[in-house]
C-alpha positions in Angstrom: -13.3 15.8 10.1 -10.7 15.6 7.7 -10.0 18.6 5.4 -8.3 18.1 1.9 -6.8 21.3 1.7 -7.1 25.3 1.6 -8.7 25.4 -1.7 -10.6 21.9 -1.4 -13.0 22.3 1.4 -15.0 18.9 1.2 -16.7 18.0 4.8 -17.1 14.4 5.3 -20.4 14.1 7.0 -20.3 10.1 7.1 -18.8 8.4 10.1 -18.1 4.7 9.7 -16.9 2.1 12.2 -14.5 0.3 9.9 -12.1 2.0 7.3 -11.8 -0.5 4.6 -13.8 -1.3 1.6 -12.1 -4.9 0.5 -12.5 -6.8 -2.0 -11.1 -10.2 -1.8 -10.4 -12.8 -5.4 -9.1 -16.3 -4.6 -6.7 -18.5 -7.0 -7.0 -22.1 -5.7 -5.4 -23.6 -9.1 -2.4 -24.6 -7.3 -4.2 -27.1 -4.8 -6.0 -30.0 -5.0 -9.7 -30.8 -5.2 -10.1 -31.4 -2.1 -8.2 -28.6 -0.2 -9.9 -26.6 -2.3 -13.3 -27.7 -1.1 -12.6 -27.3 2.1 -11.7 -23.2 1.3 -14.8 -22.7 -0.5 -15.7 -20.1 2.4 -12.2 -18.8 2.0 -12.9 -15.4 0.1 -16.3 -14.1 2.2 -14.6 -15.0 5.4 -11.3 -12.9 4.7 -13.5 -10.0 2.9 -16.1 -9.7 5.7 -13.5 -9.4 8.4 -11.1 -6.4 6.5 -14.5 -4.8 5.9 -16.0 -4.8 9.3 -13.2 -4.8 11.9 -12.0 -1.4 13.4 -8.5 -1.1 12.4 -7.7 2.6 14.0 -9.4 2.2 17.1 -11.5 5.1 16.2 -14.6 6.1 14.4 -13.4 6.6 10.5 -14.6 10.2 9.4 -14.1 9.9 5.4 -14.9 7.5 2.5 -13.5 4.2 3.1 -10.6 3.2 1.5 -10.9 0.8 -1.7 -8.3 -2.0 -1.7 -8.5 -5.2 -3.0 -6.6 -8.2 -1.8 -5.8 -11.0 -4.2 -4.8 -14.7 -3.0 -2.7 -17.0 -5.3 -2.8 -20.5 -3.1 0.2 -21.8 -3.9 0.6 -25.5 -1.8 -1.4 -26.8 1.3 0.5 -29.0 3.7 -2.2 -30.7 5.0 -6.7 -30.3 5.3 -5.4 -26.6 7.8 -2.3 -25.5 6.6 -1.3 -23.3 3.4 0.9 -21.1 1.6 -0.2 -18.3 -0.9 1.2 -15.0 -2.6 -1.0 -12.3 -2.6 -1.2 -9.1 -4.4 -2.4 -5.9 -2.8 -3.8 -2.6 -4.4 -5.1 0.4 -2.8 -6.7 3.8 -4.1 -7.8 7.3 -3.2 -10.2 9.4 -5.4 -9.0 12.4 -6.7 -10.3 15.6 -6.6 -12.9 16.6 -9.4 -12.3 13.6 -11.2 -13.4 10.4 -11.6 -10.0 9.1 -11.3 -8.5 6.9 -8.4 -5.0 7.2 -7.7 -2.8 4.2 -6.9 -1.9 4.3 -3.5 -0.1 0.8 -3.5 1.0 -2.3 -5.2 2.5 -4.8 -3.5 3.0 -8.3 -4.1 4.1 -10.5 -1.1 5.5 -13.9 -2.0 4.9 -15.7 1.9 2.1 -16.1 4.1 1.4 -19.3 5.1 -1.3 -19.7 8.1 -3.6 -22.3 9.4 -7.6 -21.9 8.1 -10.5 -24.2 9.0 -13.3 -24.4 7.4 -16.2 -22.0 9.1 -13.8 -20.7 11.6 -14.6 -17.3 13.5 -11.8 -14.4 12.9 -10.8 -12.5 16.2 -9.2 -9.0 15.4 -6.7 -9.0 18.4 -3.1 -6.6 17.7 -1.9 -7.2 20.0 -1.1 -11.4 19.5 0.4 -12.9 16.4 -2.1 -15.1 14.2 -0.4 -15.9 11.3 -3.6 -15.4 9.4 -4.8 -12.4 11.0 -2.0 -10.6 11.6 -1.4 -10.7 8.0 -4.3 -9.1 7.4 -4.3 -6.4 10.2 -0.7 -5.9 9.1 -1.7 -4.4 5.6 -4.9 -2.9 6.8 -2.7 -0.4 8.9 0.1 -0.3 5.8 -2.8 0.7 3.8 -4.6 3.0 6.4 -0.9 4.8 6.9 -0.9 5.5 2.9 -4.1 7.0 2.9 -3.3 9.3 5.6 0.1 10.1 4.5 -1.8 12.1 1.6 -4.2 14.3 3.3 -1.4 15.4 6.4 2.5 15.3 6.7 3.8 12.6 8.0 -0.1 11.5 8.5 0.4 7.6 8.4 3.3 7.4 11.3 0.6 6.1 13.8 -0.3 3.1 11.4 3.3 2.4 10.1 4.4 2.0 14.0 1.3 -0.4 14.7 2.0 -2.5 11.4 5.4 -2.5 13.0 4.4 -3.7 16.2 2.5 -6.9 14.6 5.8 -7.5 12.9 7.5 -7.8 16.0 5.4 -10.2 17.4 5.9 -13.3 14.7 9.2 -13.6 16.3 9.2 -17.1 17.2 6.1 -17.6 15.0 6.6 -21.2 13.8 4.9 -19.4 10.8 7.5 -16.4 10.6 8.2 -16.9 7.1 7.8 -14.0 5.2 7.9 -12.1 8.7 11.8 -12.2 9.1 14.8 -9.8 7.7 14.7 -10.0 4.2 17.2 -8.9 1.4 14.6 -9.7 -1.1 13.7 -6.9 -3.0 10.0 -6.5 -1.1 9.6 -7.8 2.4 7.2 -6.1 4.9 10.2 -5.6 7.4 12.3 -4.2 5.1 9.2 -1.8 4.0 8.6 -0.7 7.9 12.1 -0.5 8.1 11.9 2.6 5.6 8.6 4.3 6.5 10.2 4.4 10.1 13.6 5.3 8.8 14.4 9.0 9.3 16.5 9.0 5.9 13.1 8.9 4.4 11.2 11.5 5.9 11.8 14.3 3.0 10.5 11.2 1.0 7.1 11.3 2.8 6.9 14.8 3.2 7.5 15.2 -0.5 5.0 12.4 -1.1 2.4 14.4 0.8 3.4 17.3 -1.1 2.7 15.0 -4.7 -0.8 14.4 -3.7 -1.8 17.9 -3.1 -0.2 18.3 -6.7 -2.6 15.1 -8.0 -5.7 17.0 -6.4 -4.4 20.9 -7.7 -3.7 19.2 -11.0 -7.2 19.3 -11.5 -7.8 23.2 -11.1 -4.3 24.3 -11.4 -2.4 22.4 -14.1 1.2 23.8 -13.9 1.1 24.0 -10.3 -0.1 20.7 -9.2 2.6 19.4 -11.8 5.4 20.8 -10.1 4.5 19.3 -6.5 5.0 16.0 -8.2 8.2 17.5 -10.3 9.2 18.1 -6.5 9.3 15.1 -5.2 11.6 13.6 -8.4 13.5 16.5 -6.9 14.0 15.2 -3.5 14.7 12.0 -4.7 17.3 12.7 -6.9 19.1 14.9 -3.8 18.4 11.6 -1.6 20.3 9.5 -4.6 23.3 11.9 -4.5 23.6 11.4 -0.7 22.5 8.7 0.8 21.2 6.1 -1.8 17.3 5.1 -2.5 18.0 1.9 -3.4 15.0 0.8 -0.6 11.7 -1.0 -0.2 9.6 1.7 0.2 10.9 3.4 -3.3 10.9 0.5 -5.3 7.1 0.2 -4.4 6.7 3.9 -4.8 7.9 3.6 -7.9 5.8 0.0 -8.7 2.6 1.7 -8.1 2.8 5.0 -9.4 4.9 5.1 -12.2 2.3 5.0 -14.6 0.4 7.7 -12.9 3.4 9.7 -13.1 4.1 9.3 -17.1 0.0 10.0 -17.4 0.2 13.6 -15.4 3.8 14.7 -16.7 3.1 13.8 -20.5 3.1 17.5 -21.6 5.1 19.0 -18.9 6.7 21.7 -20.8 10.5 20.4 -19.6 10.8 16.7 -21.4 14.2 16.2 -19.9 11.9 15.1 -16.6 11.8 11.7 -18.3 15.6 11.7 -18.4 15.9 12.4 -14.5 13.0 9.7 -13.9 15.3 6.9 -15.7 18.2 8.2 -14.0 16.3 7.3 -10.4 13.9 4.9 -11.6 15.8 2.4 -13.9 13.5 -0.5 -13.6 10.7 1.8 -16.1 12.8 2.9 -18.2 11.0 1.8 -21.1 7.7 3.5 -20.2 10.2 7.2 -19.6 11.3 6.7 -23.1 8.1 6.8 -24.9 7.5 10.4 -23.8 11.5 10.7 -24.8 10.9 9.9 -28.8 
């Protein structure tokens, strides 16, 4: 059973086999007619096997976990093989509110795998498919997110298995997108830092920023300065070692707007000026609470 916190006792009385509740949206524009006939089944097929494969290896004891996948189809080499970008989001519902709160945004640039029309999909972790790695790949990314907000360090388990499947495209003749990357998001480079000790205070702050999200609710002042806490240890982490990462650029990518929308009236503006100072890239958005 998992607990929210001290003051947040909700029970979750439904088990469920799977842990994902997917959505799946398709952009063929950049193919032809005829490769995109032959995806027609495309969408349902991906969507039914997030949704009903067992990522964890365990029953799921919670509410799913809402994530949507979006697939921009960007060339086909032949009537089997293609390359896409696809966006990811994920959410978790906050305490007494109607709200969700972003959990991630991430758009990856490569995957390219072979599809066939009708075929069956195998979940199997422990093999590289280029198609369905990619998929169990951000299932345990997005599992590991989820858990990282209701127990320190929850999501390790997840990040290490996400890591695994990265290991195994070595030699992929579909490794694109799989290798060492400079690029400012690649999924090594985001394993890299959830595994990376320099980050731990990161994720134990972010754990800390949730319970804020949830207390925010009941406890304005409080639950604001659990997320003031973790600008906190990020600025210490910029003083010593750097942040200049993966992981805090897409920290930063999803939840800067939730960030601007729960520290609006915190009674300390100059927050906005040590935001910019860490998070240059929204700037702009820190400077409307500035004016």
């Amino acid at each position: 059973m998992r607990i929210l916190f001290v003051f947040i006792l909700i029970p979750f009385t439904i088990t469920f086999s799977q842990e994902l509740n997917s959505t799946v949206t398709v952009n063929y524009e950049g193919l032809s007619v005829e490769n995109r006939e032959l995806l027609v089944d495309f969408a349902g097929v991906i969507e039914s096997y997030l949704n009903s494969t067992q990522f964890t290896g365990t029953q799921w004891k919670g509410q799913k976990i809402d994530c949507a996948f979006t697939v921009f189809f960007t060339s086909a080499a032949n009537e089997t093989d293609y390359s896409a970008q696809v966006v990811i989001v994920s959410t978790r519902p906050v305490f007494k509110s109607t709200r969700q709160s972003p959990m991630l945004t991430i758009s990856d640039a490569n995957w390219s795998f072979r599809y066939v029309p009708n075929q069956a999909l195998y979940a199997n972790q422990s093999t590289f498919d280029p198609l369905t790695s990619f998929l169990d790949f951000y299932a345990n990314i997005i599992i590991g997110f989820d858990w990282e907000t209701w127990a320190d360090l929850g999501g390790t388990p997840y990040f290490k298995k996400a890591f695994d499947i990265l290991n195994l495209s070595v030699g992929s003749p579909y490794k694109k997108g799989w290798e060492q990357s400079s690029a400012s998001y690649s999924k090594w480079g985001l394993c890299q830092d959830l595994l990376n000790d320099k980050y731990r205070a990161f994720r134990e702050a972010f754990y800390v920023y949730h319970y804020g999200v949830d207390e925010i609710q009941i406890r304005k002042k409080d639950g604001q300065d659990k997320i003031v806490n973790l600008i906190t240890v990020l600025e210490d982490m910029q003083k010593r070692t750097g942040i200049n990462s993966v992981l805090i650029k897409q920290f930063f990518d999803t939840k800067n707007g939730e960030i601007v929308e729960l520290l609006k009236d915190y009674p300390d503006v100059n927050i906005f000026l040590r935001l910019k100072k860490i998070d240059p890239s929204h700037s702009a958005k820190y400077d409307e609470l500035l004016r």
